[in-house]
Backbone as ProteinMPNN parsed JSONL, in Angstrom:
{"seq_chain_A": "XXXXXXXXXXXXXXXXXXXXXXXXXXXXXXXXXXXXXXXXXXXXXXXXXXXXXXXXXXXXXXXXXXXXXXXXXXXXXXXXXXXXXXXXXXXXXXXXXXXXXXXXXXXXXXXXXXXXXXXXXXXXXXXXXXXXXXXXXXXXXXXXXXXXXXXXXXXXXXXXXXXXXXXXXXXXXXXXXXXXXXXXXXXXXXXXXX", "coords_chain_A": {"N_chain_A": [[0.845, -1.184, 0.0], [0.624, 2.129, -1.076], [1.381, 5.1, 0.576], [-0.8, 7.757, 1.109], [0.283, 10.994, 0.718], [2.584, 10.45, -1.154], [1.418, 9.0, -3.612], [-0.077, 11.722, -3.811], [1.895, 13.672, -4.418], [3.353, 12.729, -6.447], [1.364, 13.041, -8.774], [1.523, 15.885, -8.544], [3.887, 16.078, -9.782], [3.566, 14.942, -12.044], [1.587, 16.194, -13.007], [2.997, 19.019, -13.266], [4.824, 18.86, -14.978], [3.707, 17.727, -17.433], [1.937, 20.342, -17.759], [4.527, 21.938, -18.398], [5.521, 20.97, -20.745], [3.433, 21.466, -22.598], [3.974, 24.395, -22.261], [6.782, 24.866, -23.688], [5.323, 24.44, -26.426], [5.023, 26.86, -26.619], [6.247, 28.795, -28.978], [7.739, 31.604, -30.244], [8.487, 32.277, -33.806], [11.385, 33.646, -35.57], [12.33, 36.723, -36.089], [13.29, 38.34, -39.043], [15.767, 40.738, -39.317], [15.469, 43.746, -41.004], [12.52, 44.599, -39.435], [9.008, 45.075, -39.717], [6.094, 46.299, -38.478], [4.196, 45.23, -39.812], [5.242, 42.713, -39.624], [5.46, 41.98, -36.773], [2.586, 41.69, -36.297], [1.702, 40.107, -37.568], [2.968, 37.692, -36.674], [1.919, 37.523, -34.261], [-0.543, 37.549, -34.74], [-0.064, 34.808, -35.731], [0.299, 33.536, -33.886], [-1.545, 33.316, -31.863], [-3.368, 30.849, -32.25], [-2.372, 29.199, -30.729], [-1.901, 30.028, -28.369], [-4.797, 29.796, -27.285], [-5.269, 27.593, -27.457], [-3.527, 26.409, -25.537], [-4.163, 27.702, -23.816], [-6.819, 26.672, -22.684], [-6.058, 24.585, -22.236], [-5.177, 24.161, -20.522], [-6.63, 25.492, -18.518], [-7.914, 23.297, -18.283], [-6.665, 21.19, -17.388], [-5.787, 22.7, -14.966], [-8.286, 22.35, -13.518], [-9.029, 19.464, -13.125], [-6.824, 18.916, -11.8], [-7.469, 20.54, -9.579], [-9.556, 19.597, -8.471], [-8.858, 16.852, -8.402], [-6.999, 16.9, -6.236], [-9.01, 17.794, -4.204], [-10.317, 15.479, -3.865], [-8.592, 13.439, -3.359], [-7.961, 15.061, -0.622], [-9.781, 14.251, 0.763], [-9.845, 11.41, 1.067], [-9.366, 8.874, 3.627], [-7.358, 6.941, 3.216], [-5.57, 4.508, 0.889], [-5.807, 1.822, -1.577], [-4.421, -0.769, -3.375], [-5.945, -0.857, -5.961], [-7.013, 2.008, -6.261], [-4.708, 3.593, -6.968], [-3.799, 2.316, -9.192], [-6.068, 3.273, -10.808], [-5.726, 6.205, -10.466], [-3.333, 6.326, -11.5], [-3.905, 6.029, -14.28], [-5.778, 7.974, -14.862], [-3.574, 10.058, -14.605], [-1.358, 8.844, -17.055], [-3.553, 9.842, -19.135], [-4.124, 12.32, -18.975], [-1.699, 12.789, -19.663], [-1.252, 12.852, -22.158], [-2.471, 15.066, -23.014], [-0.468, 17.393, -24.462], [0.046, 16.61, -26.712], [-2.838, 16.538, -28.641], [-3.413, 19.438, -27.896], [-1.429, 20.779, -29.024], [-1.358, 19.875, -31.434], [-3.942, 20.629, -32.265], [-3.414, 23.322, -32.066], [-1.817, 24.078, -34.379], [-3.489, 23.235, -35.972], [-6.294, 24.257, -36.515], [-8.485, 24.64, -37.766], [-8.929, 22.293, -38.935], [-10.89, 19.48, -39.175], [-10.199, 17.062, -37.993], [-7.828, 16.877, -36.558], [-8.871, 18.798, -34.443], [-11.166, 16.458, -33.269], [-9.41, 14.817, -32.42], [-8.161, 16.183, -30.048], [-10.953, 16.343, -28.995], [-11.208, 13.38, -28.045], [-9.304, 12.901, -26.445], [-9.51, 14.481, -24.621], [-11.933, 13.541, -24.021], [-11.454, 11.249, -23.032], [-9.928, 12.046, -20.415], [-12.35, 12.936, -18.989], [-13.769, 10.689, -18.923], [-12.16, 8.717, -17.46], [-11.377, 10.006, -14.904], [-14.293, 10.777, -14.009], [-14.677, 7.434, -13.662], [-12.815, 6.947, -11.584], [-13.172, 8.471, -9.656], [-15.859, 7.225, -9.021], [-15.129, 4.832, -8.044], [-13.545, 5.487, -5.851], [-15.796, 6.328, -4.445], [-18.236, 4.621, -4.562], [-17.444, 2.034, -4.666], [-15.016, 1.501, -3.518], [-16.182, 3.163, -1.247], [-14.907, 5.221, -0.057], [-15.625, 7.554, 0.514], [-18.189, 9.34, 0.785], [-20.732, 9.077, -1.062], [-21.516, 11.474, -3.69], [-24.139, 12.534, -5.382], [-24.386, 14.85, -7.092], [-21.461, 15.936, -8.087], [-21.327, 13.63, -9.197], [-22.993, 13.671, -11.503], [-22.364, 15.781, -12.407], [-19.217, 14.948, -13.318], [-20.019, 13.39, -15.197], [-21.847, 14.382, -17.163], [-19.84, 16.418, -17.967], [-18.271, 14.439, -19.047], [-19.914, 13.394, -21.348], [-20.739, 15.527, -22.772], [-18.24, 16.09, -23.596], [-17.819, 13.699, -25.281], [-19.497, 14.617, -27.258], [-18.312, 16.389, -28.468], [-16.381, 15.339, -30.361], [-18.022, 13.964, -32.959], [-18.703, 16.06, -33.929], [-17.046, 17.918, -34.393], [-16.539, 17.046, -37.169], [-18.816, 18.09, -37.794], [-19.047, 20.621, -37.46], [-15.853, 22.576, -36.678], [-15.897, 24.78, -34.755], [-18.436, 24.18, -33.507], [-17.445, 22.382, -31.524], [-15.522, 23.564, -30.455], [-16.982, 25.28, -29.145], [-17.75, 23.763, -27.383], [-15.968, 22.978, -25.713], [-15.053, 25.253, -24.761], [-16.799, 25.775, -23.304], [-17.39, 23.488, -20.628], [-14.829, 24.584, -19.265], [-16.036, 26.768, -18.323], [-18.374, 26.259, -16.916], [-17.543, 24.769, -15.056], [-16.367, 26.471, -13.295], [-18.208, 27.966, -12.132], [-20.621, 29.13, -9.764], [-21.843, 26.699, -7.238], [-24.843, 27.162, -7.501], [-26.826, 25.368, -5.628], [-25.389, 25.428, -2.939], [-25.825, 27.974, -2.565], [-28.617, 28.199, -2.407], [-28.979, 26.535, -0.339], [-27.189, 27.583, 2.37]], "CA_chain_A": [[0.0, 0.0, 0.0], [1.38, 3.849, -0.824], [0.764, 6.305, 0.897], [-1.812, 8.644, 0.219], [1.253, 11.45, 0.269], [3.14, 10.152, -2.091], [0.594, 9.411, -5.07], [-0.264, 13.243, -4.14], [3.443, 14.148, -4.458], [3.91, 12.061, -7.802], [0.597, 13.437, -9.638], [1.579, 16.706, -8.533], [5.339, 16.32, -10.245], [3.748, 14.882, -13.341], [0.698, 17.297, -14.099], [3.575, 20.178, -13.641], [5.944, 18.361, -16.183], [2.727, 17.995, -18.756], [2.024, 21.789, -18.185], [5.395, 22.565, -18.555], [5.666, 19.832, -21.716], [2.626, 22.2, -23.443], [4.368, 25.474, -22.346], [7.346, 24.334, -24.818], [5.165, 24.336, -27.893], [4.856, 28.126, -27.269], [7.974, 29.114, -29.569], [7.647, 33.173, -31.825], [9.476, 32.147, -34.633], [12.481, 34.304, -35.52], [11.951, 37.899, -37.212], [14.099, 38.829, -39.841], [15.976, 42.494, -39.443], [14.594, 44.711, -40.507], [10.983, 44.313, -39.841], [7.741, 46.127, -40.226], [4.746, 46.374, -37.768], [2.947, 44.449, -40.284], [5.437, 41.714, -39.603], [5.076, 41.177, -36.013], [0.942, 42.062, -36.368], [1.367, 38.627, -38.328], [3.695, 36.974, -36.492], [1.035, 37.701, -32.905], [-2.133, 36.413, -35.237], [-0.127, 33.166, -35.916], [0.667, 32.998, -32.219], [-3.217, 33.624, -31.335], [-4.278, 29.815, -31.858], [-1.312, 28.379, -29.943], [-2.169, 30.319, -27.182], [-5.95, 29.809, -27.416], [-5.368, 25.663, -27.215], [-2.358, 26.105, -24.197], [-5.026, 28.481, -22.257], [-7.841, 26.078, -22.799], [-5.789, 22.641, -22.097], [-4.046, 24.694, -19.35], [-7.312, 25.512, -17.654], [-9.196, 21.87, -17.886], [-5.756, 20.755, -15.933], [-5.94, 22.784, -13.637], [-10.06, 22.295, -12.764], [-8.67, 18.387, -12.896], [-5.659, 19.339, -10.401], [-8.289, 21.036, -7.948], [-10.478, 17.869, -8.324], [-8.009, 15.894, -7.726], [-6.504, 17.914, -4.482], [-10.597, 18.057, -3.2], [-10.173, 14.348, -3.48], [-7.738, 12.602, -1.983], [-7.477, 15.235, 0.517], [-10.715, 13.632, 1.921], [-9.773, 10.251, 1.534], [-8.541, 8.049, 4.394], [-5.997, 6.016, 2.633], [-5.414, 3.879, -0.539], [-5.846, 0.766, -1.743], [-4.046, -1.072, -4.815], [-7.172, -0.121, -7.042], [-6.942, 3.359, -6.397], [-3.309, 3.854, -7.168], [-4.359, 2.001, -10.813], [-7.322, 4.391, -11.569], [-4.786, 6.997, -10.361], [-1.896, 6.275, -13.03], [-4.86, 6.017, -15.78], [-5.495, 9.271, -15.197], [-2.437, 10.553, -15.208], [-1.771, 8.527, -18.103], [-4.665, 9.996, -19.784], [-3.54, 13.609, -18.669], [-0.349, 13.589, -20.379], [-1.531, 12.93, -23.334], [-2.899, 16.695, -23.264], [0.07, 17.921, -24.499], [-0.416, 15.821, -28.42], [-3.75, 17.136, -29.267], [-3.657, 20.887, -27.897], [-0.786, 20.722, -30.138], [-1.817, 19.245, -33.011], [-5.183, 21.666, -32.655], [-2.946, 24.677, -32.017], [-1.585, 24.128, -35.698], [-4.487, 23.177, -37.752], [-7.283, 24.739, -36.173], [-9.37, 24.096, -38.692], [-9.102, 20.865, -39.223], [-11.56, 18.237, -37.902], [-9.157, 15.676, -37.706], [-6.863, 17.979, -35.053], [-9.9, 19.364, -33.16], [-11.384, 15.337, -33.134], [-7.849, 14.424, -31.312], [-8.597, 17.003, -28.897], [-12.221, 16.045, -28.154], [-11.231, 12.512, -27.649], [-8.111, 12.493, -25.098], [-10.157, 15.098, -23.312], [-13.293, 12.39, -23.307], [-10.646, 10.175, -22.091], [-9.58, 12.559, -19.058], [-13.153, 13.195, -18.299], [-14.636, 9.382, -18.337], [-11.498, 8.272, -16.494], [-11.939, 10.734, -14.107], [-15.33, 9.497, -13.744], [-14.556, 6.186, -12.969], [-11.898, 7.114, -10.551], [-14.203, 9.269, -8.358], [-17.17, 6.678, -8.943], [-14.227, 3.487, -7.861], [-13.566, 5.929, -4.397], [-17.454, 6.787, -3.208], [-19.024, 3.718, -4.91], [-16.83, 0.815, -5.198], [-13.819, 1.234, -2.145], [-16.883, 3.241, -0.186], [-13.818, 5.755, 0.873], [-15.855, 9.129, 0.926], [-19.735, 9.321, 0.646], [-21.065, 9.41, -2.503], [-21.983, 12.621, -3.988], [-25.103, 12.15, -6.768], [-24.232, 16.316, -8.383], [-20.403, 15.605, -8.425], [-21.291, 12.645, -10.432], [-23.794, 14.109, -12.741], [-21.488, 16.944, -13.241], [-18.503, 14.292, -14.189], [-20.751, 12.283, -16.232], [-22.173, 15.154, -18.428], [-18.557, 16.503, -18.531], [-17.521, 13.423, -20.195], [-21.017, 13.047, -21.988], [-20.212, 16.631, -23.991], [-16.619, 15.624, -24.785], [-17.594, 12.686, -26.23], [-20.637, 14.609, -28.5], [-17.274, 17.245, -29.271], [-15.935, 14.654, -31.431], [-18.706, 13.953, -34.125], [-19.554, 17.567, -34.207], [-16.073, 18.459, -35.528], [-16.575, 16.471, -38.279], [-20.274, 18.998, -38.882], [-18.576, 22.368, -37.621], [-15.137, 22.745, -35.703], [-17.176, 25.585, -34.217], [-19.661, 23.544, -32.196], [-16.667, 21.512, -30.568], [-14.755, 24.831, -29.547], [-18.299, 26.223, -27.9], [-17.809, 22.763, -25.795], [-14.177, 22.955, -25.303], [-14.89, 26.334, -24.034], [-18.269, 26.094, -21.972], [-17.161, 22.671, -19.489], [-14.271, 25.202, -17.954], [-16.349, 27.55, -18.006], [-19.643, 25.496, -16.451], [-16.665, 24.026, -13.789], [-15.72, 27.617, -12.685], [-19.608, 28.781, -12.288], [-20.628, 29.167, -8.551], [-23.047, 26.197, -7.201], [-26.571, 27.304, -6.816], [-27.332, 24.406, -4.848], [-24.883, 25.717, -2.216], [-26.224, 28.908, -2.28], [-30.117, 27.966, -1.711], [-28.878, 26.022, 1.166], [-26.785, 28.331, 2.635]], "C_chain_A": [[0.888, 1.244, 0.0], [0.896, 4.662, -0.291], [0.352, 7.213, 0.963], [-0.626, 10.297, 0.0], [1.631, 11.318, -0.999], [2.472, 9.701, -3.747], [0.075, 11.02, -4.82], [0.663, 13.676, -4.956], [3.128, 13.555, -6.29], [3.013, 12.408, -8.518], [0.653, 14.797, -9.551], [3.103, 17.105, -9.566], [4.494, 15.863, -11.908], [2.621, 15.61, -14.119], [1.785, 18.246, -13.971], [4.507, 19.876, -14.66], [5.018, 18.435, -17.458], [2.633, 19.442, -18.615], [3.559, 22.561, -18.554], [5.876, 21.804, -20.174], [4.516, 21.367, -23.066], [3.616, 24.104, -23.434], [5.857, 25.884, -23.721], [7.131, 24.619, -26.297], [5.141, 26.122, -28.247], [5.952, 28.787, -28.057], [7.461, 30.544, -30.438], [9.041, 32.428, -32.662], [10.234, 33.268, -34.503], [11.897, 35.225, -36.414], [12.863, 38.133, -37.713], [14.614, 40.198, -39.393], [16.0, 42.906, -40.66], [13.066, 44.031, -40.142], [9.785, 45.773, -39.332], [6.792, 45.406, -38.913], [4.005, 45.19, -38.394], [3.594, 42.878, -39.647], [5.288, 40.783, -38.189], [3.593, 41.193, -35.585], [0.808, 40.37, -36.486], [1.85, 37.728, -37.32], [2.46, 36.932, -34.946], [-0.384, 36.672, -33.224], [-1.182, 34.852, -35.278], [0.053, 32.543, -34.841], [-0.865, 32.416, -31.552], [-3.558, 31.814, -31.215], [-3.681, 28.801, -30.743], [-1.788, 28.657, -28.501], [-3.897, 30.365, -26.225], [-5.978, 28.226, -26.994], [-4.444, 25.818, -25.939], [-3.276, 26.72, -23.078], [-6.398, 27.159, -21.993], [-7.304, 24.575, -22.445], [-5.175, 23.182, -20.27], [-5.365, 24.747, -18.492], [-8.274, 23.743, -16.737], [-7.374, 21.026, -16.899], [-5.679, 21.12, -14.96], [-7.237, 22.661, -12.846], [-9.518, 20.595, -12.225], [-7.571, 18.105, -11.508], [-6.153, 19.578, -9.082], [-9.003, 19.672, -7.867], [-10.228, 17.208, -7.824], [-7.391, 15.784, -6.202], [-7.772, 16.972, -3.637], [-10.146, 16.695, -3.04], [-9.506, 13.638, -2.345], [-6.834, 13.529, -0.786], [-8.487, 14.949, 1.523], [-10.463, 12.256, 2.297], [-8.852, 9.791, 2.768], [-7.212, 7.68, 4.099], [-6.615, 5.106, 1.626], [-5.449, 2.878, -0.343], [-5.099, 0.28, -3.21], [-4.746, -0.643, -6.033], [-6.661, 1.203, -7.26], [-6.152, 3.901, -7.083], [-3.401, 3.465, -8.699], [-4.919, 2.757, -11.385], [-6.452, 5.695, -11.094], [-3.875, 7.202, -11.586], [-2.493, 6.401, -14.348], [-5.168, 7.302, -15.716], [-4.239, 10.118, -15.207], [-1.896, 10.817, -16.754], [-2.387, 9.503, -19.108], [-4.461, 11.667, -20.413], [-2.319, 14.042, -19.676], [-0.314, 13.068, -21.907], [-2.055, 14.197, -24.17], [-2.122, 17.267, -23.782], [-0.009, 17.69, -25.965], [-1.352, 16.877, -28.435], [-3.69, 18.695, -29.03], [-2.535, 21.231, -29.136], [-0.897, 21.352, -31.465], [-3.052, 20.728, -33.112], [-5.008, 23.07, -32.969], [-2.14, 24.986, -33.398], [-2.271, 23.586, -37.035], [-5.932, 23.006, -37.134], [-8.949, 24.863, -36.629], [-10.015, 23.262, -39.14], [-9.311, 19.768, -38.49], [-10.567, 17.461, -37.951], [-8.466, 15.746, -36.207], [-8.219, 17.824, -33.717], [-10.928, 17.831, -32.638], [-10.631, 14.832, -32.033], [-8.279, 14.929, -30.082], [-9.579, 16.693, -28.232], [-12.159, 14.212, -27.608], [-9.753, 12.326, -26.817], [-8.931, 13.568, -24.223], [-11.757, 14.196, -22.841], [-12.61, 11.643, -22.747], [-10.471, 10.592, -21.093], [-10.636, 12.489, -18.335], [-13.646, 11.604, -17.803], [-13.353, 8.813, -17.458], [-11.017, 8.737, -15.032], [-13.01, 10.919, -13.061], [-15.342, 8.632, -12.688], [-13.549, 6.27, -11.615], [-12.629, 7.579, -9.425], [-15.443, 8.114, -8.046], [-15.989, 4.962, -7.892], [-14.29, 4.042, -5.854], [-14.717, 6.333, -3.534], [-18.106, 5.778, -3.806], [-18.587, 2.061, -4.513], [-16.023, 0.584, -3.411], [-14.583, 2.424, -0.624], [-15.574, 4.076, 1.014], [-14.196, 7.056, 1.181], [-17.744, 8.564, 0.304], [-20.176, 9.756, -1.069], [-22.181, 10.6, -2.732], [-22.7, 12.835, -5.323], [-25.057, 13.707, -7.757], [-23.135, 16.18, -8.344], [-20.279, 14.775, -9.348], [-21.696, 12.948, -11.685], [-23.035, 15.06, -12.999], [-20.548, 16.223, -14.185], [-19.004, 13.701, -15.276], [-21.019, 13.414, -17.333], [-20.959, 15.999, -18.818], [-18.064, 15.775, -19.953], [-18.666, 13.028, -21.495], [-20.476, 14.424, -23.624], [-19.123, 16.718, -24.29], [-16.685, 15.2, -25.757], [-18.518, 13.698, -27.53], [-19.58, 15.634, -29.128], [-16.997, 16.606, -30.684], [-16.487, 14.392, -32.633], [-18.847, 15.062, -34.78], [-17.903, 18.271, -34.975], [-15.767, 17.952, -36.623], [-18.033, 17.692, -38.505], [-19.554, 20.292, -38.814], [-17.437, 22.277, -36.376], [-15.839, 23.517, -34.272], [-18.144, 25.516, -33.12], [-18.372, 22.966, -31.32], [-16.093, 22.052, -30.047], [-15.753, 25.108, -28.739], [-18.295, 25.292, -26.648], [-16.534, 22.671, -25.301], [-14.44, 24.364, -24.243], [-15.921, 26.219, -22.876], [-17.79, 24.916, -20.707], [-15.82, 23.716, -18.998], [-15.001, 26.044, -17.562], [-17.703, 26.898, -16.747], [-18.481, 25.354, -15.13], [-16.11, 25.598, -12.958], [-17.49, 28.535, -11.79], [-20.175, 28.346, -11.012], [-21.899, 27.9, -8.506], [-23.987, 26.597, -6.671], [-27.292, 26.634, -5.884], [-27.139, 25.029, -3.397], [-25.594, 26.935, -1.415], [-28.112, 28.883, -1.558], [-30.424, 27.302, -0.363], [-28.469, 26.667, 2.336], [-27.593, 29.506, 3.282]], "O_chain_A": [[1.744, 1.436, 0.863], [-0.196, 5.067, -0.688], [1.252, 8.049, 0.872], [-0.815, 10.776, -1.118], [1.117, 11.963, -1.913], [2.987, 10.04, -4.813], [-0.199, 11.576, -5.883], [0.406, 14.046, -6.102], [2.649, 14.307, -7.139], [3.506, 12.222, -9.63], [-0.085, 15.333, -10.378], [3.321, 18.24, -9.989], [4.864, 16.491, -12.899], [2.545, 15.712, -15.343], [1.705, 18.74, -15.096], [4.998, 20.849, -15.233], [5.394, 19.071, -18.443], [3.34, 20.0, -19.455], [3.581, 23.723, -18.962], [6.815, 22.412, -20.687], [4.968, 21.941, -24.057], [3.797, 24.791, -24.439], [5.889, 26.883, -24.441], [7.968, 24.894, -27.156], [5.194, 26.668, -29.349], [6.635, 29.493, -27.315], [6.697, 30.322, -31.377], [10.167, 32.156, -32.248], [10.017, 33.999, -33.536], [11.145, 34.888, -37.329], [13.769, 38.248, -36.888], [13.687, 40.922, -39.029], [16.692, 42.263, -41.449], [12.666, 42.988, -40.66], [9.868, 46.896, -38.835], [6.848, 44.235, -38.538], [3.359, 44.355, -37.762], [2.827, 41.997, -39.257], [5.104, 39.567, -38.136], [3.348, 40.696, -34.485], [0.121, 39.603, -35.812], [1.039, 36.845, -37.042], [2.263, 35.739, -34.718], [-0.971, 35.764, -32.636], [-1.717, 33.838, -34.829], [0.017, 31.323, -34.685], [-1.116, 31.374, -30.947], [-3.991, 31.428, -30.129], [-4.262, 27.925, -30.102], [-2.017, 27.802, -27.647], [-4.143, 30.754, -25.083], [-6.797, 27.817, -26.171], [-4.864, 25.027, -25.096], [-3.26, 26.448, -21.878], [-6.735, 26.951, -20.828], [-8.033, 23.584, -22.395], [-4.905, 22.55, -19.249], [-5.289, 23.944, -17.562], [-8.777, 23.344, -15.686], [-7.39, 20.423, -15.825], [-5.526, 20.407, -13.968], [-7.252, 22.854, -11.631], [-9.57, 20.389, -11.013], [-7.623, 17.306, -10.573], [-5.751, 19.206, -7.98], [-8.762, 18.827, -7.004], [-10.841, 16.699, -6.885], [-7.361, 14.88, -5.367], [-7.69, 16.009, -2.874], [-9.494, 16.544, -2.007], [-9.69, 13.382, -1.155], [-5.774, 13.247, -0.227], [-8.377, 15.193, 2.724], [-10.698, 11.81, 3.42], [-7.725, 10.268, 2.908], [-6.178, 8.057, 4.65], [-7.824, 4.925, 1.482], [-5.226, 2.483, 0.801], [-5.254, 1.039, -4.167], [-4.172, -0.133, -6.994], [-5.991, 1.524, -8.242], [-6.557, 4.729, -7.898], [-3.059, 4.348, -9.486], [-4.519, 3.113, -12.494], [-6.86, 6.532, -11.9], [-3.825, 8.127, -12.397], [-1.883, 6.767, -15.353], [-4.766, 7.929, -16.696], [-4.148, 10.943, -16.116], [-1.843, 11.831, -17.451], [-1.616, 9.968, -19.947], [-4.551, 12.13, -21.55], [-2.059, 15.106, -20.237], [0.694, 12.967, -22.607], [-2.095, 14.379, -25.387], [-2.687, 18.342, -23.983], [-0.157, 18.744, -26.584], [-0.962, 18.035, -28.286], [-3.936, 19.34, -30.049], [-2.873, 21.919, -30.099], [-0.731, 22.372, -32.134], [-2.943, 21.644, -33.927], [-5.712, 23.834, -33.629], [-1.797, 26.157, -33.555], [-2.009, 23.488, -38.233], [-6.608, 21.979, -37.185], [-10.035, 25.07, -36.086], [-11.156, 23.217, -39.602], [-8.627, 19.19, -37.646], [-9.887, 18.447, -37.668], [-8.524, 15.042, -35.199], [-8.404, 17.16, -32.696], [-11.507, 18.017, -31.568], [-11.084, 14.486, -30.942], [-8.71, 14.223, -29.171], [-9.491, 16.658, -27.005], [-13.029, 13.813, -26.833], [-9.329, 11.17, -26.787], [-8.92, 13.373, -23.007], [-12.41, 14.213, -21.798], [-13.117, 11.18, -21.725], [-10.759, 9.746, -20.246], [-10.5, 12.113, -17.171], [-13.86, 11.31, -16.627], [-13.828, 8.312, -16.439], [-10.432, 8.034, -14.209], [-12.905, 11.118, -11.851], [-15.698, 8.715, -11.513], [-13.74, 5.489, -10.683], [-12.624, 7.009, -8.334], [-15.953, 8.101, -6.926], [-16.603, 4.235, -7.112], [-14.777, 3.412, -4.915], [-14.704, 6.598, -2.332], [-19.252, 6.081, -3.473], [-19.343, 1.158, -4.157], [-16.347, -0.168, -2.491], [-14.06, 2.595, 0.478], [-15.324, 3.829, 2.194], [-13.498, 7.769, 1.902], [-18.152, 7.632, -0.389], [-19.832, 10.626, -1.868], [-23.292, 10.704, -2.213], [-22.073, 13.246, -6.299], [-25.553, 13.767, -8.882], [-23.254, 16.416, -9.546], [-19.44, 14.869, -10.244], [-21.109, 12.677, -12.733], [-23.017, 15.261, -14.214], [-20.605, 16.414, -15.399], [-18.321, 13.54, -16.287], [-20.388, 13.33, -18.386], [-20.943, 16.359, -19.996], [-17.724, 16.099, -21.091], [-18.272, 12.426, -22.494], [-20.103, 14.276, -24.788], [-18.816, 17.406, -25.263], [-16.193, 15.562, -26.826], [-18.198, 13.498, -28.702], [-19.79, 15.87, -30.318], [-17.252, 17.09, -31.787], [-15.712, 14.496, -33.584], [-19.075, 15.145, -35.987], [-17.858, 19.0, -35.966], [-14.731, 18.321, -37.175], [-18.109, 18.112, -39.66], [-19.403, 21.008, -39.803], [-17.823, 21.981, -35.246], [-16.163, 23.036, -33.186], [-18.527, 26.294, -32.247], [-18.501, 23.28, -30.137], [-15.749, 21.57, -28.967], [-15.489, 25.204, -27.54], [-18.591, 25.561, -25.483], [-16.333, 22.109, -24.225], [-14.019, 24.396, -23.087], [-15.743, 26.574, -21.711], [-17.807, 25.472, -19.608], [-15.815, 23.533, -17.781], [-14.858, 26.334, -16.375], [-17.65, 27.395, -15.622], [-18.787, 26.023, -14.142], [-15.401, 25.5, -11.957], [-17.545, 29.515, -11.047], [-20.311, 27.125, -10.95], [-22.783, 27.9, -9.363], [-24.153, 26.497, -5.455], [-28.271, 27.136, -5.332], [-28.099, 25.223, -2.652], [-25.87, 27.003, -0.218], [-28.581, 29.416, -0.552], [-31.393, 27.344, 0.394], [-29.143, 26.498, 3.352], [-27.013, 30.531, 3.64]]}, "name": "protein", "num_of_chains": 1, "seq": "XXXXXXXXXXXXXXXXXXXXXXXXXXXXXXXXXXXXXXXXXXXXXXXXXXXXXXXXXXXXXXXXXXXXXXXXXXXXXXXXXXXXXXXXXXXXXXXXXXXXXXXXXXXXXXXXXXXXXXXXXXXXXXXXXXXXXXXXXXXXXXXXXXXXXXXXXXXXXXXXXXXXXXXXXXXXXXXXXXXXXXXXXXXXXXXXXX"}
């Protein structure tokens, strides 16, 4: 058995190595001397999508990071399972660094923005299962029925990302963008109770 420490410690060293893995792709090419206004005008727009996919992969890690924290800073202690559905997300995680990528240089193109909607359905349903394994399964924190339905329709509008950038990139950015945004958005529940 590890101790609940130390898978903290070790998912904390390897989401900052994936964010630091994506920070990498940000490169300004080189400007020629002389140059013109117009040239670094251009050179800022070609920056624009890079930094549009690194803010947007950068935020759903860190909503995943707090998640993760909230978690296993309630749990008791670990079990072999856990530590498995642990490394799968991880896993899963550092694969974020491919598709924002790939999306951040052909922005256009369903194929790219596809990539994207399916390693981020992967983060969310394994994510999921990880939270559903610790309040369902190993019965290590009480199970919470709007934590779930939040993860679940998380991973529900990932997955519908993916078809939809095959009809309009367009629709799969409005969902790329709305689950951080939905995950940042105060709970009402809280508040009516409160």
């Amino acid at each position: 058995m590890l101790a609940k420490n130390r898978i903290e410690a070790f998912s904390d060293g390897v989401i900052a190595i994936i964010i630091t893995i994506m920070v990498f792709d940000l490169k300004i090419q080189d400007i020629p001397e002389p140059f013109a206004a117009t040239a670094l005008r251009d050179i800022a727009l070609s920056l624009l999508p890079k930094l549009l996919s690194y803010t947007l992969s950068f935020l759903v890690i860190a909503i995943m990071w707090l998640n993760h924290h909230a978690l296993f800073d309630k749990i008791p202690h670990t079990d072999s399972a856990l530590i498995w559905y642990n490394m799968a997300l991880l896993f899963t995680m550092s694969l974020i660094p491919l598709p924002t990528a790939f999306m951040a240089q052909h922005p256009t193109m369903y194929p790219a923005v596809m990539f994207y909607g399916i390693v981020m359905f992967l983060n969310a349903l394994v994510f999921l299962l990880l939270r559903r394994y610790v309040e369902i399964h190993a019965k290590l924190l009480p199970y919470s029925p709007h934590i779930h339905r939040t993860n679940a329709l998380a991973s529900l509008f990932y997955f519908l990302s993916i078809p939809l950038a095959y009809i309009s990139v367009f629709l799969s950015f409005v969902i790329f963008a709305f689950i951080p945004i939905w995950y940042f958005m105060p709970d009402r529940r809280k508040k009516r109770s409160g």
